[in-house]
TIDREN-448164 format. One record per atom (N, C-alpha, C): residue number from 0; residue in three letters; z, x, y. Coordinates in steps of 0.02 Angstrom, whole numbers, plus 32768, in hexadecimal, padded with zeros to 4 digits. Example, Ala and Ser with C-alpha at 12.3 -4.5 7.8 and 13.67 -1.06 7.14 Angstrom:
{num->0 | residu->ALA | z->8186 | x->8294 | y->7EE4}
{num->0 | residu->ALA | z->8186 | x->8267 | y->7F1F}
{num->0 | residu->ALA | z->8186 | x->8294 | y->7F5B}
{num->1 | residu->SER | z->8162 | x->8282 | y->7F90}
{num->1 | residu->SER | z->8165 | x->82AC | y->7FCB}
{num->1 | residu->SER | z->818A | x->8285 | y->8002}
//
This chain:
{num->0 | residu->UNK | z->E7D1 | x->BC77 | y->9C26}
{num->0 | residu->UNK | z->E811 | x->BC55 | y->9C29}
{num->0 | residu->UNK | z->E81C | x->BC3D | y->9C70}
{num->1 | residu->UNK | z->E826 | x->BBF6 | y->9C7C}
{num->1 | residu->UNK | z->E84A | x->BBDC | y->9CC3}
{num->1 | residu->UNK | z->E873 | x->BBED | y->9CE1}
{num->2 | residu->UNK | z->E886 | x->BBE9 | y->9D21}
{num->2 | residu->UNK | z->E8B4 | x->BBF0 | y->9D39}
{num->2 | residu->UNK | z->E8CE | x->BBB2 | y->9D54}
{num->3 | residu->UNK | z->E901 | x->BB97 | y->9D69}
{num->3 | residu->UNK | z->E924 | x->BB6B | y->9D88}
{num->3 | residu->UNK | z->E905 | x->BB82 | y->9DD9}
{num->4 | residu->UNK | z->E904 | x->BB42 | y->9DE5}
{num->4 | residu->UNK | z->E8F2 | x->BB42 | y->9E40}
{num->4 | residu->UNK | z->E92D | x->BB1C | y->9E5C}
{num->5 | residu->UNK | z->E967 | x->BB5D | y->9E89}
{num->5 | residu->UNK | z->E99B | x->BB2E | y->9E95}
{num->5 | residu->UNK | z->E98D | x->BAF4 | y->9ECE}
{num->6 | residu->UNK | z->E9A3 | x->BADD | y->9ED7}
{num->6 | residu->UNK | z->E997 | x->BAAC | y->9F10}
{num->6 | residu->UNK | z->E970 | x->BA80 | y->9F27}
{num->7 | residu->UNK | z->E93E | x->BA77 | y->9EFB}
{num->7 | residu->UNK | z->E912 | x->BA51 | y->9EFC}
{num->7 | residu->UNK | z->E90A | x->BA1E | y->9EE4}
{num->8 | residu->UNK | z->E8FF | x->B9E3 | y->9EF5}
{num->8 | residu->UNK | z->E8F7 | x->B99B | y->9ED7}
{num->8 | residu->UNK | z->E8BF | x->B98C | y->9EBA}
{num->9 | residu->UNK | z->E8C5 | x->B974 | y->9E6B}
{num->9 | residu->UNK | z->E88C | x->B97B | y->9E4F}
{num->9 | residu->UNK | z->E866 | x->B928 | y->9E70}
{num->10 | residu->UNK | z->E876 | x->B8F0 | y->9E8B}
{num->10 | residu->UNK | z->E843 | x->B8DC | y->9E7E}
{num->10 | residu->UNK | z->E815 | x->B8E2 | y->9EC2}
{num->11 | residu->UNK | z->E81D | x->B915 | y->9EF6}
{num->11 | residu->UNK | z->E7F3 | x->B91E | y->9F20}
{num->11 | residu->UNK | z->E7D0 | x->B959 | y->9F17}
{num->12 | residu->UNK | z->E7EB | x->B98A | y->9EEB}
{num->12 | residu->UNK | z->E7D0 | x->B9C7 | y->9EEC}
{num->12 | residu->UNK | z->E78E | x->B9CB | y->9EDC}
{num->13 | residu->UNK | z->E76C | x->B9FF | y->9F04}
{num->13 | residu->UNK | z->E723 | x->B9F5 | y->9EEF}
{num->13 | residu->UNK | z->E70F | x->BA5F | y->9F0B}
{num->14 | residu->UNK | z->E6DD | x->BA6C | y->9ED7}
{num->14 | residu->UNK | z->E6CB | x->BABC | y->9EED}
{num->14 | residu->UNK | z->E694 | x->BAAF | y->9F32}
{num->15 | residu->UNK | z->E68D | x->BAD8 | y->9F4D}
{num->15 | residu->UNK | z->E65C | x->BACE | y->9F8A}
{num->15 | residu->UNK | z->E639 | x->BB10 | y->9F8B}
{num->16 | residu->UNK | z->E63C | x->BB45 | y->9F67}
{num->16 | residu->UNK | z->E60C | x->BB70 | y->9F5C}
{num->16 | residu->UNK | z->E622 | x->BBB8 | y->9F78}
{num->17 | residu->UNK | z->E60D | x->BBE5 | y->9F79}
{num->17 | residu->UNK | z->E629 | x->BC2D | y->9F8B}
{num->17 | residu->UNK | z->E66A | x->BC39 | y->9F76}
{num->18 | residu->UNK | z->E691 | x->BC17 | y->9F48}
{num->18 | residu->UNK | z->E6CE | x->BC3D | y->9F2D}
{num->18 | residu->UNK | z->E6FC | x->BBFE | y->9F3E}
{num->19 | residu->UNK | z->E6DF | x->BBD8 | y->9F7B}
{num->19 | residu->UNK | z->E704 | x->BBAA | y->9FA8}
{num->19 | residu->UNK | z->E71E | x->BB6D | y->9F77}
{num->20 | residu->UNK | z->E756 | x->BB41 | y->9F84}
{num->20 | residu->UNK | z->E756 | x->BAFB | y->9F63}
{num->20 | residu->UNK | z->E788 | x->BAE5 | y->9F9D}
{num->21 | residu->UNK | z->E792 | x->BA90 | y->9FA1}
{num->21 | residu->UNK | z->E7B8 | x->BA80 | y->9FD7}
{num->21 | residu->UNK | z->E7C9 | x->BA30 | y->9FB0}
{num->22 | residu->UNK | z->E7FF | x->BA18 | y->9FC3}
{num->22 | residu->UNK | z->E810 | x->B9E3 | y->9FB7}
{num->22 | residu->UNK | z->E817 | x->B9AF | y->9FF9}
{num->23 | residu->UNK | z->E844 | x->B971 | y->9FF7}
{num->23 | residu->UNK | z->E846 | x->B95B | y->A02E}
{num->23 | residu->UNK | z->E880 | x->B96C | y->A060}
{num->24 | residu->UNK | z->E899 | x->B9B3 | y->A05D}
{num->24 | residu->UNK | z->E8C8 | x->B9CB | y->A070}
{num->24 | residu->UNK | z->E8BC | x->BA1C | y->A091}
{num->25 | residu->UNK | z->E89F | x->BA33 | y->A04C}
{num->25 | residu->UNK | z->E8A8 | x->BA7E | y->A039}
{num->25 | residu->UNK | z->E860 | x->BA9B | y->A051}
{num->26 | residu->UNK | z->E858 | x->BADC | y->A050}
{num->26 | residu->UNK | z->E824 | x->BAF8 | y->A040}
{num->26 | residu->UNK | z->E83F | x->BB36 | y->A01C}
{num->27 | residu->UNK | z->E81D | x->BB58 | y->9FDE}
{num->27 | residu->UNK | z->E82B | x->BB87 | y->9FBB}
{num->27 | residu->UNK | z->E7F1 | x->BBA9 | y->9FAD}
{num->28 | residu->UNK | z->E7F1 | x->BBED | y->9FB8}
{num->28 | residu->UNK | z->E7BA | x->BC31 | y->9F8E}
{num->28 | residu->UNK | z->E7D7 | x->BC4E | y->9F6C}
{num->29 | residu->UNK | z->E7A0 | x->BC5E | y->9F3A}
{num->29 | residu->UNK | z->E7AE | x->BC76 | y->9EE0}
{num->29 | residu->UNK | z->E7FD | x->BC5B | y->9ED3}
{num->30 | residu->UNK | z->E818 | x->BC11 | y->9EC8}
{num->30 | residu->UNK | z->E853 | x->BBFE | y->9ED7}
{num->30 | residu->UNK | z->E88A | x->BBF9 | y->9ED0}
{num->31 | residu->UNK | z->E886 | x->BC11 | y->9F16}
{num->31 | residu->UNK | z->E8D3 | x->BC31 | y->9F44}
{num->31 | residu->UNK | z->E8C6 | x->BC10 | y->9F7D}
{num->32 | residu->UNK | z->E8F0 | x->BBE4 | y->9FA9}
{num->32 | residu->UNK | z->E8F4 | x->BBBC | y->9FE1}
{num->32 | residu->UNK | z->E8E5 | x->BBDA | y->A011}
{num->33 | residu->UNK | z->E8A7 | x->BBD8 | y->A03F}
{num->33 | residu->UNK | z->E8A4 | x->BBF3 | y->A07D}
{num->33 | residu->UNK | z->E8DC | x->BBC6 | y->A0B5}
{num->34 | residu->UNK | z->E90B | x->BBFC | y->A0E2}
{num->34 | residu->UNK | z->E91F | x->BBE7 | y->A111}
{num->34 | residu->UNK | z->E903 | x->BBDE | y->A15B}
{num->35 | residu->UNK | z->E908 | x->BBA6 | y->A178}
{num->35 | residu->UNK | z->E8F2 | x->BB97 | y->A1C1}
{num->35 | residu->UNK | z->E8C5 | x->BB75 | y->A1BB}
{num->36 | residu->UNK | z->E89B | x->BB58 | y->A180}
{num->36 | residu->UNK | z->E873 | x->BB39 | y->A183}
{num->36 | residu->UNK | z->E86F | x->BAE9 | y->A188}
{num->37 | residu->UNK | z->E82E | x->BACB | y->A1A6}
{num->37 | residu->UNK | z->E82A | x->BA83 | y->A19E}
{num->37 | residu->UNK | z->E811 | x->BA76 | y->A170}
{num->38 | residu->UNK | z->E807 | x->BA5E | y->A142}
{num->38 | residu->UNK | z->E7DE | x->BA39 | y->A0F0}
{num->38 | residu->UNK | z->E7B8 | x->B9F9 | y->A121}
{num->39 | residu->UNK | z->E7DD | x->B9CA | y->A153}
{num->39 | residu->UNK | z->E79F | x->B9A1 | y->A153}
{num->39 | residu->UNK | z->E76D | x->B9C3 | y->A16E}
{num->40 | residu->UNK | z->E763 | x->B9FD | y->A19D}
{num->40 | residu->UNK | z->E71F | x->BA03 | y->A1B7}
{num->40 | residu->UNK | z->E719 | x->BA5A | y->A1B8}
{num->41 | residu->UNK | z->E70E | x->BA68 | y->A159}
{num->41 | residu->UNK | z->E714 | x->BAA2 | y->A150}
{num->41 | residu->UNK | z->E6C2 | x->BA95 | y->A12D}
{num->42 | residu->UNK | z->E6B5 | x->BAC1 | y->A136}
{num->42 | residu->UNK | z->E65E | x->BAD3 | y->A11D}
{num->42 | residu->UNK | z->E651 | x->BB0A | y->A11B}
{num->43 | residu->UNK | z->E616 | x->BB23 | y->A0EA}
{num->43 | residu->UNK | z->E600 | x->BB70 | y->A0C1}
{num->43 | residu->UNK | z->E5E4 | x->BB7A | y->A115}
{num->44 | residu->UNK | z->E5D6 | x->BBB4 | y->A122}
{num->44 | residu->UNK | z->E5AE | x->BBCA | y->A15A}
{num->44 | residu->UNK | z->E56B | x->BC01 | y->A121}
{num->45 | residu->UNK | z->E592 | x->BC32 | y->A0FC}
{num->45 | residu->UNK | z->E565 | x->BC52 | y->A0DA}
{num->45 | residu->UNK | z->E58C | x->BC9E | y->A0B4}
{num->46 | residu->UNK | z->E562 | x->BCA9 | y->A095}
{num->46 | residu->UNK | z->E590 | x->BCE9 | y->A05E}
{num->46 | residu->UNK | z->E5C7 | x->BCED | y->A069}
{num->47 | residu->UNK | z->E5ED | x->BCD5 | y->A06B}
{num->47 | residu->UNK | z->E633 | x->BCD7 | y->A074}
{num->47 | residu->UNK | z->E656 | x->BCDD | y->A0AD}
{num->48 | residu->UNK | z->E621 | x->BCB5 | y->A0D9}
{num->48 | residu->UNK | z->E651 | x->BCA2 | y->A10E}
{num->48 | residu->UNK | z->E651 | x->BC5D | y->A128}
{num->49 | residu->UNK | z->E682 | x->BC1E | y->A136}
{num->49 | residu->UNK | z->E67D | x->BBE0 | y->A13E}
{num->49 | residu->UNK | z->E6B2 | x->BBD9 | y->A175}
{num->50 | residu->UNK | z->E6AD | x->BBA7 | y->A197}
{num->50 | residu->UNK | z->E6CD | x->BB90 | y->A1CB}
{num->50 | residu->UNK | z->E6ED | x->BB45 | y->A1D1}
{num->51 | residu->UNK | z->E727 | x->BB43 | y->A1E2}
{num->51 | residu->UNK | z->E72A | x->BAFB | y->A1F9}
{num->51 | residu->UNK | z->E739 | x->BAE9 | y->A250}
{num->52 | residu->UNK | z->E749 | x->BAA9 | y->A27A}
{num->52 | residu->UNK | z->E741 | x->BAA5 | y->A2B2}
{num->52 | residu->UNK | z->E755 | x->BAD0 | y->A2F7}
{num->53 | residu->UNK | z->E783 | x->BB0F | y->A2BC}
{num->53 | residu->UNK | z->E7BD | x->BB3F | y->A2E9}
{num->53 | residu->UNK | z->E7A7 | x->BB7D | y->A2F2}
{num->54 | residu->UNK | z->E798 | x->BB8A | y->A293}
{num->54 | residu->UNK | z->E79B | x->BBCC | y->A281}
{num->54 | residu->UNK | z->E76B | x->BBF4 | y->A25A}
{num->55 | residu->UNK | z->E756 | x->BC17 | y->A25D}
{num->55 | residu->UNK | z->E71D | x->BC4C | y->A22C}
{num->55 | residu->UNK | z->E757 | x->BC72 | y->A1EE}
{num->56 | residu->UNK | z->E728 | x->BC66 | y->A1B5}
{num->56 | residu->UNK | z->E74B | x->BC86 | y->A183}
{num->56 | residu->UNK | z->E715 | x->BCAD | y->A14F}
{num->57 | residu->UNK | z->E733 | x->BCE2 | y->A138}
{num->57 | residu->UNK | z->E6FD | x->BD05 | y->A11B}
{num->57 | residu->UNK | z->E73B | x->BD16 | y->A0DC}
{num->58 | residu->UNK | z->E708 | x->BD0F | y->A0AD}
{num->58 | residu->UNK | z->E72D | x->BD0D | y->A05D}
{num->58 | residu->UNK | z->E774 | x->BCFB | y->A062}
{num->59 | residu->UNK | z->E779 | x->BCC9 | y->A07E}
{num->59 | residu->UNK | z->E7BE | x->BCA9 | y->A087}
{num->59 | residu->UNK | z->E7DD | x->BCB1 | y->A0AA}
{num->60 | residu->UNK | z->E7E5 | x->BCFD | y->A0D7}
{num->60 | residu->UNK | z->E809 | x->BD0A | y->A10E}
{num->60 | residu->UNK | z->E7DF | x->BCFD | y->A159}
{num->61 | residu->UNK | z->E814 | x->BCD9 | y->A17C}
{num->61 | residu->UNK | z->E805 | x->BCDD | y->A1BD}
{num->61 | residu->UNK | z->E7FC | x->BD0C | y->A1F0}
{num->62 | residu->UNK | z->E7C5 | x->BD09 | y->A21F}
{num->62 | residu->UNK | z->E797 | x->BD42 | y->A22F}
{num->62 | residu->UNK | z->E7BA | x->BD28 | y->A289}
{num->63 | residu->UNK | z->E7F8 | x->BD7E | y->A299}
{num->63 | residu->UNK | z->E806 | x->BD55 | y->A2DE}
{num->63 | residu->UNK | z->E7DB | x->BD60 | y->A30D}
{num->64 | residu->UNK | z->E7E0 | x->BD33 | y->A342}
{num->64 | residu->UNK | z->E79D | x->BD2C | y->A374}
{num->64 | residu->UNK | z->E779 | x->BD19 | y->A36B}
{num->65 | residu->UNK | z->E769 | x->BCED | y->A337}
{num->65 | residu->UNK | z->E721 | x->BCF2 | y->A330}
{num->65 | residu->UNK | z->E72F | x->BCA7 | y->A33A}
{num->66 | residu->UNK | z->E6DC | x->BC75 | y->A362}
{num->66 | residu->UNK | z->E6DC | x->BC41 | y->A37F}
{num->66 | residu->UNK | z->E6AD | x->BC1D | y->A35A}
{num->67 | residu->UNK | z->E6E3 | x->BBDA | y->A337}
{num->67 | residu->UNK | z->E6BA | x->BBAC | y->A2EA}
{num->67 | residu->UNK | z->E66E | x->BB90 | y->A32A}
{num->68 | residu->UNK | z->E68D | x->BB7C | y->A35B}
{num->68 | residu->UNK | z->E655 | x->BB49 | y->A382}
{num->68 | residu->UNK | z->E60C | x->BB7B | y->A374}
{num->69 | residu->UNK | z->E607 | x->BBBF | y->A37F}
{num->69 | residu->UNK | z->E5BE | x->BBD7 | y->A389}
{num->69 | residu->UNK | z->E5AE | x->BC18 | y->A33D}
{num->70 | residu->UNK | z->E5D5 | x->BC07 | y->A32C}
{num->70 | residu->UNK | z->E5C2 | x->BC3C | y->A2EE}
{num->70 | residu->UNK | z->E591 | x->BC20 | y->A2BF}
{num->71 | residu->UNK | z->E579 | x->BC5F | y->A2B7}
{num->71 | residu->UNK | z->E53D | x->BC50 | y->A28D}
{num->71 | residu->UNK | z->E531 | x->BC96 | y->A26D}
{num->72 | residu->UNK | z->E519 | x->BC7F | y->A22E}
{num->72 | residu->UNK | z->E510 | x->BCBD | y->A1FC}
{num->72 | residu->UNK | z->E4B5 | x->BCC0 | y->A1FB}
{num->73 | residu->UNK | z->E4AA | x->BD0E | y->A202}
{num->73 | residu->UNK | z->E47B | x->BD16 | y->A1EB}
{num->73 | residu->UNK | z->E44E | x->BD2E | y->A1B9}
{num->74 | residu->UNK | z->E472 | x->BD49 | y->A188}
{num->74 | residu->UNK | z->E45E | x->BD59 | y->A132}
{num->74 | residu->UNK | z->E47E | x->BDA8 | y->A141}
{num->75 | residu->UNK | z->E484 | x->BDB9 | y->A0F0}
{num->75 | residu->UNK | z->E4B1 | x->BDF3 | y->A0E5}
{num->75 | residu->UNK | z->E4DD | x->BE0B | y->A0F9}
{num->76 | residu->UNK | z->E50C | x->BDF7 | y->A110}
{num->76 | residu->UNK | z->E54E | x->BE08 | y->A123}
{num->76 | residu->UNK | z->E562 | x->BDE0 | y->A175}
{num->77 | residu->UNK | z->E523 | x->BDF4 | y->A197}
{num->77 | residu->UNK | z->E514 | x->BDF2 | y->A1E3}
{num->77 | residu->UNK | z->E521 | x->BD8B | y->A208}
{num->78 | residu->UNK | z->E561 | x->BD98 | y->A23D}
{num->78 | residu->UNK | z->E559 | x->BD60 | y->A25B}
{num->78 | residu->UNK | z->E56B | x->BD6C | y->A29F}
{num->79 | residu->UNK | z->E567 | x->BD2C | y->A2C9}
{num->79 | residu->UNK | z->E56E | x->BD47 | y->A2FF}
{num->79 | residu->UNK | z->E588 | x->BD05 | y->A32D}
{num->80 | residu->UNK | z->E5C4 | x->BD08 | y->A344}
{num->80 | residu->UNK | z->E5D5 | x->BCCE | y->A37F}
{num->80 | residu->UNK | z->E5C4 | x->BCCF | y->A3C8}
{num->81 | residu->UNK | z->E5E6 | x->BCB6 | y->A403}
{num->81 | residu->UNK | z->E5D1 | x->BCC1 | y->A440}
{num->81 | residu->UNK | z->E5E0 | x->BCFB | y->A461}
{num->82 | residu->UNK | z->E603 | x->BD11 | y->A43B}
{num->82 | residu->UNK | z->E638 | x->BD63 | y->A452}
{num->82 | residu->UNK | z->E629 | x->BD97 | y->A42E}
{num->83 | residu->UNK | z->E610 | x->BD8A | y->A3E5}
{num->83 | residu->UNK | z->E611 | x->BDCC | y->A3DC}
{num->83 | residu->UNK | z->E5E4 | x->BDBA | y->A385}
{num->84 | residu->UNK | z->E5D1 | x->BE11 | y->A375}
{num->84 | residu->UNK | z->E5AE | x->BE1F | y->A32E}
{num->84 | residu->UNK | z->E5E2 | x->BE29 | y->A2FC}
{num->85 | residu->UNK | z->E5C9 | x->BDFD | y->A2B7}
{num->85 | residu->UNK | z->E5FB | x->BE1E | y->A276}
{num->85 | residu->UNK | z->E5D9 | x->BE2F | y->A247}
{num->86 | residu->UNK | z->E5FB | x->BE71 | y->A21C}
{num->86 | residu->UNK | z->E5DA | x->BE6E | y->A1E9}
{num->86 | residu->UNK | z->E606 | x->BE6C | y->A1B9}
{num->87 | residu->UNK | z->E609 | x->BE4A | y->A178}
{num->87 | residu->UNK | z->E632 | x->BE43 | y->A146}
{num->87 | residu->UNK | z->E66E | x->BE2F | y->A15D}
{num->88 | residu->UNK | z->E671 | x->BDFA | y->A19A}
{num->88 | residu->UNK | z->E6BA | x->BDDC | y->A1A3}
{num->88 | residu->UNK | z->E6E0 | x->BE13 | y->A1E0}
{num->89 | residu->UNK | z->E6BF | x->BE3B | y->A1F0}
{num->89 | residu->UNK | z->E6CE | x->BE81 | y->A223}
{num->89 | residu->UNK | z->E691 | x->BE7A | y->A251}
{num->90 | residu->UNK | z->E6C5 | x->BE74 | y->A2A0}
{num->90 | residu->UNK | z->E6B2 | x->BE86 | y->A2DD}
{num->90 | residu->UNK | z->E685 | x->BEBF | y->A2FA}
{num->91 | residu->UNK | z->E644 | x->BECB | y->A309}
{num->91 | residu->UNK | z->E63B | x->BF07 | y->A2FB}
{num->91 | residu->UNK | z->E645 | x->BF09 | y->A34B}
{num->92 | residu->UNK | z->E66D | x->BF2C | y->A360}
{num->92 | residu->UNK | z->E665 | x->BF48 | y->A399}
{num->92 | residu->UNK | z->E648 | x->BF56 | y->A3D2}
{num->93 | residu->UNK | z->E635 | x->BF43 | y->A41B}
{num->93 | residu->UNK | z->E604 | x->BF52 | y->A435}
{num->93 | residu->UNK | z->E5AF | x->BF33 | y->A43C}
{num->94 | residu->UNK | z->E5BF | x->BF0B | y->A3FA}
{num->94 | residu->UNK | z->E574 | x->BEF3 | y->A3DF}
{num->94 | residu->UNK | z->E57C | x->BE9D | y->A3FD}
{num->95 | residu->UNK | z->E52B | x->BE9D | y->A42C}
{num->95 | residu->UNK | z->E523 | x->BE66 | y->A455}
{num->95 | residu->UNK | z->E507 | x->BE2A | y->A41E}
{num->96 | residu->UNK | z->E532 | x->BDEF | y->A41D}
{num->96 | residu->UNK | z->E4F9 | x->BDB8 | y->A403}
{num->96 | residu->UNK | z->E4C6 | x->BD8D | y->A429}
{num->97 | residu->UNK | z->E4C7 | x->BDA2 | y->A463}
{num->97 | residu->UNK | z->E4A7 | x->BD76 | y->A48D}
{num->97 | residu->UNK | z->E445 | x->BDB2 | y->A485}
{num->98 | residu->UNK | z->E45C | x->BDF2 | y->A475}
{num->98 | residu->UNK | z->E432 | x->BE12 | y->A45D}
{num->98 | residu->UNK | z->E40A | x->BE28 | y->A420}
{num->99 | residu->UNK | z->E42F | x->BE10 | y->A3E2}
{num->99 | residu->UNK | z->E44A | x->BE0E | y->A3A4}
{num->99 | residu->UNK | z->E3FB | x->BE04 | y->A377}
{num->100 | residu->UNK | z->E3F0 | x->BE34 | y->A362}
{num->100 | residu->UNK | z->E39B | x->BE28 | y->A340}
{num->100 | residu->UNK | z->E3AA | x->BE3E | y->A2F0}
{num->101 | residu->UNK | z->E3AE | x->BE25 | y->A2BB}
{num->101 | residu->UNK | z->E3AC | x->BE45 | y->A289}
{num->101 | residu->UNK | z->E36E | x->BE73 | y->A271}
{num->102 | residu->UNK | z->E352 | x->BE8B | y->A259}
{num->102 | residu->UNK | z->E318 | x->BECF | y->A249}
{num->102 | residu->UNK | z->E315 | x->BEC4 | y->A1FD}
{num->103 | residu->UNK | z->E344 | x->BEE4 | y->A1D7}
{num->103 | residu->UNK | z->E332 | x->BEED | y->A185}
{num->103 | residu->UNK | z->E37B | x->BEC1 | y->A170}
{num->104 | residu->UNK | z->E362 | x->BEBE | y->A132}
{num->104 | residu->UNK | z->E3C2 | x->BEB7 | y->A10A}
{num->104 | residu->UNK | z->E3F8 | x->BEF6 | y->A10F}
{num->105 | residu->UNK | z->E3FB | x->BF32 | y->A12D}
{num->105 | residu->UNK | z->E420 | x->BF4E | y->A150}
{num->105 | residu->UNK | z->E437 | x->BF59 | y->A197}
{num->106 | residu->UNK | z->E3F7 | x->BF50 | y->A1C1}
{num->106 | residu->UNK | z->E3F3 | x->BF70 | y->A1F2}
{num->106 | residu->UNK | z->E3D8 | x->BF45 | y->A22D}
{num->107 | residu->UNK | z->E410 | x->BF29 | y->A262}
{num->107 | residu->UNK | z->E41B | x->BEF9 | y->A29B}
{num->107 | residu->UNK | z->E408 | x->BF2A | y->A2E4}
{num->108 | residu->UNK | z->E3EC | x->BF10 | y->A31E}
{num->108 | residu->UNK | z->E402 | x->BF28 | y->A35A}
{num->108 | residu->UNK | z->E427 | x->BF07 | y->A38C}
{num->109 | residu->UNK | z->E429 | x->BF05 | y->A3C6}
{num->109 | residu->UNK | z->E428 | x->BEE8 | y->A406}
{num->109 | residu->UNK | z->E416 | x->BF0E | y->A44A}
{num->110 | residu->UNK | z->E40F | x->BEFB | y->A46F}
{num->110 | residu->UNK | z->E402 | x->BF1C | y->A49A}
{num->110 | residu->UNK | z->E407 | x->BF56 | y->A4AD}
{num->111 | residu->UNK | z->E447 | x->BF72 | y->A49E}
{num->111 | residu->UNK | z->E44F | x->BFBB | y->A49B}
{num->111 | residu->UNK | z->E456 | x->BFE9 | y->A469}
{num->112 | residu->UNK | z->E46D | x->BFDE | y->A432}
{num->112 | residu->UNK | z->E471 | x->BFE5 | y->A3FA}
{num->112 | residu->UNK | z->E442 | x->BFD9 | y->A3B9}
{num->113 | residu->UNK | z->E450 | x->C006 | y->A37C}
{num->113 | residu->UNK | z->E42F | x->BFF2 | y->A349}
{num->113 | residu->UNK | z->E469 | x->BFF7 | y->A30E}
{num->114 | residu->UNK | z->E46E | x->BFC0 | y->A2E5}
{num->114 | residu->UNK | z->E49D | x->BFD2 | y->A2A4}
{num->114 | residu->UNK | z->E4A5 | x->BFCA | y->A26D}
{num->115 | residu->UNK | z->E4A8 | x->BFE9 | y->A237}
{num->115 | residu->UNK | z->E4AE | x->BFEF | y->A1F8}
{num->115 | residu->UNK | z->E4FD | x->BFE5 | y->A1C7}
{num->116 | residu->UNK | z->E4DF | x->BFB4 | y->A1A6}
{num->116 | residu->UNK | z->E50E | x->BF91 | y->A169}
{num->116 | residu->UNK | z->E54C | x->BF91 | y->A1A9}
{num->117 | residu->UNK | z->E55E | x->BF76 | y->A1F5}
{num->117 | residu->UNK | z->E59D | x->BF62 | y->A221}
{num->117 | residu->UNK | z->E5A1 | x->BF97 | y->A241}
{num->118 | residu->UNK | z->E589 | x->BFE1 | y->A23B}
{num->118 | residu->UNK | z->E5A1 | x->C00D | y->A24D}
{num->118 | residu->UNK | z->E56F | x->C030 | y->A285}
//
C-alpha cells in the first residue's frame, strides 16, 4: 500500500536511490522531507550517506561537522572528511583521516589506533 509523499511535486520528482528521492525543490528519505538540504546539488555519496554543496547526510539526517567539499565514503559504513572518521553517520572520535586505512569490512586503523564496527 502507498503512501502519500507530502510536499513533493510530482512533475519533477524522481527516486535517486538509497531510500533518497528529490524534486526540484525538495529532497526526501523513505518519504519524509529532509531539512537543510539543497536538491539542486544533492547526490548519493554511498549506503546511505549523500551530500549536497553544504552538507553530509546519512539516512536523511544531517551529520554535524561534517565537510560536503572532502567527504568521501569508503564501503561499509566507513567515511571520512578533512577532519575527521565516520562510521554509520557517527564521528568516531580521535580517529585520523589523513591516516585512515580501511583493513576488512569491520575493522579500520590510523595511525594510532585500530577499530572495529566505529568503535
Amino acid at each position: 500500500m502507498g503512501k502519500k509523499v507530502d510536499g513533493a511535486y510530482s512533475n519533477s520528482f524522481q527516486a535517486i536511490g538509497d531510500g533518497y528521492a528529490k524534486d526540484n525543490i525538495n529532497v526526501f528519505y523513505m518519504g519524509k522531507k529532509v531539512d537543510g538540504v539543497y536538491s539542486n546539488s544533492f547526490q548519493l555519496v554511498g549506503n546511505g550517506y549523500a551530500k549536497d554543496n553544504f552538507n553530509v547526510f546519512y539516512v536523511g539526517k544531517k551529520i554535524a561537522n561534517a565537510y560536503a567539499n572532502s567527504f568521501k565514503y569508503f564501503g561499509n559504513g566507513y567515511a571520512t572528511d578533512n577532519s575527521g572518521v565516520f562510521y554509520m553517520g557517527v564521528k568516531i572520535d580521535g580517529a585520523y583521516p589523513s591516516s585512515f586505512r580501511f583493513i576488512s569490512s569491520d575493522y579500520i586503523n590510523d595511525y594510532g589506533d585500530a577499530y572495529c564496527m566505529g568503535k
